[in-house]
C-alpha positions in Angstrom: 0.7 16.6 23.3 1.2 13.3 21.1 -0.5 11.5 23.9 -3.6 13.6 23.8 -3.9 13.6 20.1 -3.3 9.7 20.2 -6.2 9.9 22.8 -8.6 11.3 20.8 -8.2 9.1 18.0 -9.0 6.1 19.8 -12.2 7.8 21.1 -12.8 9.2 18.1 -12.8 5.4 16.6 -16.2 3.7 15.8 -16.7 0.0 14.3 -18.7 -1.8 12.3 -18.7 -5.8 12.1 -20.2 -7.1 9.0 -20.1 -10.4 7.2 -22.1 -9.0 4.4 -19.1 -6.8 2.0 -21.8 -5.6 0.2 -23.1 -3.8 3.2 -19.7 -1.9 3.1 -19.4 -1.2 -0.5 -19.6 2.4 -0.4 -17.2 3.0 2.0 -14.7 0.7 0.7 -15.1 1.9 -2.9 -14.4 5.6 -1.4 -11.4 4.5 0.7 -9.8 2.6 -2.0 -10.4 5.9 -4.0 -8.6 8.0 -1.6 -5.4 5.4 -1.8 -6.4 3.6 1.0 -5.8 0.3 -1.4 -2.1 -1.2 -1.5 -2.9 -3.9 -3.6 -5.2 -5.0 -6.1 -5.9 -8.4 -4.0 -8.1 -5.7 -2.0 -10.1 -4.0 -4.5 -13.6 -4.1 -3.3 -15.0 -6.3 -6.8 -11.9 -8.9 -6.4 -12.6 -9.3 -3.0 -16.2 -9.4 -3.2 -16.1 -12.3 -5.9 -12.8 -14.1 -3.9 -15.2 -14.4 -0.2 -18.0 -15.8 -2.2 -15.9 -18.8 -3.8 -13.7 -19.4 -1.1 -16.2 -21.8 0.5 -13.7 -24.7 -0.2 -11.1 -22.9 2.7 -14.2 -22.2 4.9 -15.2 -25.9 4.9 -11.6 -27.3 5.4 -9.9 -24.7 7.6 -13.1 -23.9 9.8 -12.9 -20.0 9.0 -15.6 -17.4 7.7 -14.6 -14.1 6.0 -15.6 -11.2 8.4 -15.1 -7.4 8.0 -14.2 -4.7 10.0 -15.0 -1.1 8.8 -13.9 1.8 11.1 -15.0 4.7 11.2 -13.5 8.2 12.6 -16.6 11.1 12.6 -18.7 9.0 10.8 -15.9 8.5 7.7 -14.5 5.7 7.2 -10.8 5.0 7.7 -9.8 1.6 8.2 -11.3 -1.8 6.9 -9.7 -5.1 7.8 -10.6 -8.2 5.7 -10.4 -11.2 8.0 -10.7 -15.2 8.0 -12.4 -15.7 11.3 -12.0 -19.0 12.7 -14.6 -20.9 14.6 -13.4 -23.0 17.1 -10.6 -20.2 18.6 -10.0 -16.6 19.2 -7.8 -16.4 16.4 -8.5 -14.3 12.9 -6.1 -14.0 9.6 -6.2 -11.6 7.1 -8.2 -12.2 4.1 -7.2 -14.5 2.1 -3.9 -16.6 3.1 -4.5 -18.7 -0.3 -2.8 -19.6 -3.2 -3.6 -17.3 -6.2 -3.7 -14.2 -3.6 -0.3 -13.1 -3.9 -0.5 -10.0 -1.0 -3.0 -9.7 2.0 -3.3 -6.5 3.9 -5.9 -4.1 5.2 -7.2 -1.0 3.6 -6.4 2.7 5.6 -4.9 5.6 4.5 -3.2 7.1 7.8 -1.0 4.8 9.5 -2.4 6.8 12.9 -5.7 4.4 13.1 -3.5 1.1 12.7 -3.1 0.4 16.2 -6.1 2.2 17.7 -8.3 0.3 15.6 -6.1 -3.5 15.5 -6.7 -2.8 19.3 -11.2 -2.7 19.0 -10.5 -6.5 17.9 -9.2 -8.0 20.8 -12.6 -8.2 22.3 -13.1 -10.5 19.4 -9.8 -12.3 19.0 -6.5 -13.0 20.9 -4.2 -12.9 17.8 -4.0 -11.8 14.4 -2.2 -14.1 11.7 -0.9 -11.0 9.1 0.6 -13.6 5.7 1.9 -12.3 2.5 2.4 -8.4 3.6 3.9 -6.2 1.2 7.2 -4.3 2.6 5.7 -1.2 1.4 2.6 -1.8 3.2 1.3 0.7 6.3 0.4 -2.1 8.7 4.0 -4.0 8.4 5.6 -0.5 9.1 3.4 0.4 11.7 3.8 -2.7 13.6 7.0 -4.5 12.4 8.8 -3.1 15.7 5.9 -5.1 17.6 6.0 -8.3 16.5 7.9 -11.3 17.4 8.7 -13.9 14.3 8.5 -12.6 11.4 8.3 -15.0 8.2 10.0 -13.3 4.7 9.5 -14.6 1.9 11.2 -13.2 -1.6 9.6 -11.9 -4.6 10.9 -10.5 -7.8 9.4 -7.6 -9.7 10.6 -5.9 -13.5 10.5 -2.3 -13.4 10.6 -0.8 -16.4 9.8 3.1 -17.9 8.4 4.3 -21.2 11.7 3.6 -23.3 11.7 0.5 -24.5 15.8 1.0 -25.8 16.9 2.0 -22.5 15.3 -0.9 -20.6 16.5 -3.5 -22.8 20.0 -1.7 -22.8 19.9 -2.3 -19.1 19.4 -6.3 -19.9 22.6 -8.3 -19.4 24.6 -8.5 -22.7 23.9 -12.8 -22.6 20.1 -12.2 -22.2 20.1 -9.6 -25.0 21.8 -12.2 -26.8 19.1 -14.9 -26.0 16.3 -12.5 -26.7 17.7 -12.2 -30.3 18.2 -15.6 -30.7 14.3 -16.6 -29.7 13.0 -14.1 -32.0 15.6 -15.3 -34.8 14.5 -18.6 -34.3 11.1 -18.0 -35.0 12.0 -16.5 -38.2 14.1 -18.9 -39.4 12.0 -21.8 -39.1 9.0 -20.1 -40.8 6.9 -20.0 -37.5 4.2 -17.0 -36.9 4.5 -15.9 -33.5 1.2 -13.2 -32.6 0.7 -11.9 -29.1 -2.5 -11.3 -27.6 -3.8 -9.5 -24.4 -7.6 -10.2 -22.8 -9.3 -8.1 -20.5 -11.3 -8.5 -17.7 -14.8 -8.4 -18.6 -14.4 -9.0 -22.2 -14.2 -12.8 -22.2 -16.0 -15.6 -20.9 -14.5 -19.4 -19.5 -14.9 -21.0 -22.9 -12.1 -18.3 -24.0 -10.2 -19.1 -21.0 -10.3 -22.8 -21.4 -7.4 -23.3 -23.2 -4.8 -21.2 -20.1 -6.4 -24.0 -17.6 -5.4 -26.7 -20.2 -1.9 -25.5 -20.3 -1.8 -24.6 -16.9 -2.8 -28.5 -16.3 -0.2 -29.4 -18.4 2.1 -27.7 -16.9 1.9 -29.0 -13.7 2.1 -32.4 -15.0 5.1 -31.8 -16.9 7.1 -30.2 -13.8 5.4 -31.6 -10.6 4.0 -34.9 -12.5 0.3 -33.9 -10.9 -2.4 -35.5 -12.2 -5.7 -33.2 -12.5 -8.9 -35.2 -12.6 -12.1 -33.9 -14.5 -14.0 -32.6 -11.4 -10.9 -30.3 -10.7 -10.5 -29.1 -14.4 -13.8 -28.2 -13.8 -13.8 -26.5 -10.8 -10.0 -24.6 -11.6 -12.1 -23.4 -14.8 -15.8 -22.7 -13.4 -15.4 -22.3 -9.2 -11.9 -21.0 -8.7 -11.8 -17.5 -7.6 -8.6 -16.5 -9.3 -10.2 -17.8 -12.6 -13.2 -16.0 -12.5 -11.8 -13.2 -11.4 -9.0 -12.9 -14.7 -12.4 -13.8 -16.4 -14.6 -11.1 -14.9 -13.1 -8.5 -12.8 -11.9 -5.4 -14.6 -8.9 -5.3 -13.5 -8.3 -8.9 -14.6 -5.7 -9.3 -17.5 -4.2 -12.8 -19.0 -1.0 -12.0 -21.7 -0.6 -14.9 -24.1 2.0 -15.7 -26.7 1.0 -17.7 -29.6 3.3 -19.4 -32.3 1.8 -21.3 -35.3 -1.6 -20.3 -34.0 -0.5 -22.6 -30.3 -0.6 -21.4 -27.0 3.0 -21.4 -25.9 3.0 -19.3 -22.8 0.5 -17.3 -20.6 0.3 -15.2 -17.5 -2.8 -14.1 -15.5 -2.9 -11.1 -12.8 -4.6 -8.4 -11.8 -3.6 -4.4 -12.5 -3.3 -2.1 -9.5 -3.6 1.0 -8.8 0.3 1.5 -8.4 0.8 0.9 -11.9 1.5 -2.8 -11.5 0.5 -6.0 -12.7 1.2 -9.0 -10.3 0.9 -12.6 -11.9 0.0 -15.1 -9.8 -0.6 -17.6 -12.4 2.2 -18.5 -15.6 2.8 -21.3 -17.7 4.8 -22.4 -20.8 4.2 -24.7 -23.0 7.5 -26.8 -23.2 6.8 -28.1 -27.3 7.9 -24.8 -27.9 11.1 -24.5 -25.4 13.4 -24.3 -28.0 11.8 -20.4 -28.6 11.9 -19.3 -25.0 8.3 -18.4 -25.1 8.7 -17.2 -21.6 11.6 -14.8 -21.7 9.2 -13.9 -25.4 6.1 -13.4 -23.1 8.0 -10.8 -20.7 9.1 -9.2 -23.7 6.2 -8.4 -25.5 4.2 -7.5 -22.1 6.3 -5.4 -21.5 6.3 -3.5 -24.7 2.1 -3.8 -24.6 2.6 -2.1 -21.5 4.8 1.1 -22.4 2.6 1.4 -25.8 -0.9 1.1 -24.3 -1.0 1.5 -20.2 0.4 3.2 -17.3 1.5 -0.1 -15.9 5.4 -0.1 -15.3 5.9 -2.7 -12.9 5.6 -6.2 -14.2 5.4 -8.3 -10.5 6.2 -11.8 -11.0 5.4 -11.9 -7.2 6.7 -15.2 -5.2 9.8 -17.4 -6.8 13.0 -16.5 -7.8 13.8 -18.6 -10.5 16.2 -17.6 -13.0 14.7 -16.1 -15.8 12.8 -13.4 -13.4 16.4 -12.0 -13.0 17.7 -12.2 -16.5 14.9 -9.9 -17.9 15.8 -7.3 -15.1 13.8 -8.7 -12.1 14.5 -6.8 -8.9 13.8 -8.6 -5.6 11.0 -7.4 -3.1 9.7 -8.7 0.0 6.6 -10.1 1.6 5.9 -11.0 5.4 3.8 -13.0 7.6 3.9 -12.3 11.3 1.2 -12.0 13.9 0.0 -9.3 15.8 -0.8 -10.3 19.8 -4.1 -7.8 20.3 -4.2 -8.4 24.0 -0.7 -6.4 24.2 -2.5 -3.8 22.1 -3.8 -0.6 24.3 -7.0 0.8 24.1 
């Protein structure tokens, strides 16, 4: 009976190629809406914005973005973003790039995985799958499948609506530190003000001043130099930018003291109640106050008081400080999927 029932899925299975997302939109927009979205890398205005300004990548790794919509009875099930490269019958998912922290497909019933991974063959050989969320439906559907498999760690805070109890559950030293930071900043006179922008609500003049840290930053740590073209670009071209700057569900948390940036952190909000930060920096005048461990702090509290967000996802990187302020560890993989062993 399974076998029959498997059967008629497949046949059931229609598909339609597009490189045009805006040719999809109303499908996508309902299957995200029926929690067919596992991150908020795939929300159909990110990812509409992200193909458009990833033309960089399509110049220097000789891809196109491509997507897949399928469709059982005329509804639409499954859509799989993909970087389709030119010169081979090979395909990743959209967008294996830094400042898209997950990739993954879009389908709400892990039944049409495989039937519908298996319409792409005729297209492709292999499927490169980077950056996959543990929780997602296509690593569980096909992790028994596939041969290497790449895991990388991440570290996420979780967190409920009482703010006691979740700094109760903080290690009596980081407590301790936490105190001190704040008791720092009284002590020495210094106004400390956080501030939160929205997606939408501000415009790259605002968000200038994160790209000049950011910058800065790097400089400081890696000791890389940014010329004026790339300022530019990181500020006016990048998709990860203009998407903090534009997309609603863009958000950049920023911690001020004596009126000076001293840290930031842009991501996006899901709809898992999460906020993943690909992007953070600190501004290391202003070390001595732990504006980082100050910044977790006081997101956090903006998110008990005003959202539904609970899970603060700090995504790749382990370093230190993502532990001390109650980081949990979670995992991403990258694998690929042979479609020729795939049966139709």
């Amino acid at each position: 009976m399974k076998c029959i029932f498997f059967m008629m899925i497949l046949f059931m299975l229609t598909l339609k190629k597009t490189y045009n997302i805006n040719s999809i939109r109303k499908e996508w927009i309902e299957l995200q809406s029926k929690g067919g979205l596992n991150t908020p890398f795939q929300d159909f205005f990110y990812l509409k914005r992200t193909s458009k300004l990833l033309y960089p990548y399509y110049f220097r790794k000789k891809y196109m973005a491509c997507f897949y919509c399928f469709y059982d009875d005329g509804v639409c099930v499954m859509i799989v973003p993909i970087a389709k490269y030119l010169n081979c019958r090979k395909a990743e998912l959209l967008a294996n790039v830094n400042g898209l922290n997950y990739c993954d497909v879009l389908v709400k019933n892990v039944k049409y995985i495989k039937p519908a991974l298996a319409m792409l063959k005729s297209d492709y050989d292999v499927l490169m799958c980077n950056k996959v969320l543990d929780s997602s439906l296509l690593y569980l559907e096909m992790k028994e499948s596939i041969g290497d498999d790449f895991i990388l760690n991440n570290v996420c805070v979780n967190f409920d609506d009482d703010y006691e109890r979740f700094n109760k559950s903080l290690s009596k030293s980081t407590r301790q530190n936490l105190r001190t930071a704040y008791n720092r900043i009284n002590t020495d006179g210094r106004a400390m003000e956080f501030k939160t922008f929205r997606g939408g609500e501000m415009c790259a003049r605002d968000y200038k001043q994160f790209i000049d840290l950011y910058i800065e930053r790097h400089a400081y740590r890696y000791n890389l130099k940014t010329s004026r073209l790339k300022k530019w670009f990181l500020l006016n071209q990048s998709f990860a930018t203009l998407n903090y700057i534009k997309n609603p569900n863009g958000m950049t948390a920023a911690l001020y003291i004596d009126g000076k940036l001293s840290a930031f952190m842009s991501g996006l909000i899901g709809d898992k109640c999460e906020f993943v930060v690909p992007r953070l920096s600190i501004n290391e005048e202003f070390s001595f106050y732990s504006p980082g461990m100050l910044l977790l702090n006081e997101t956090i509290k903006y998110f008990m008081a005003n959202t539904q967000v609970r899970h603060l996802d700090l995504s790749k990187g382990e370093e230190p400080y993502k532990y001390k302020m109650g980081g949990e560890k979670h995992l991403t993989h990258s694998f690929m999927i042979d479609l020729k062993k795939l049966k139709n």
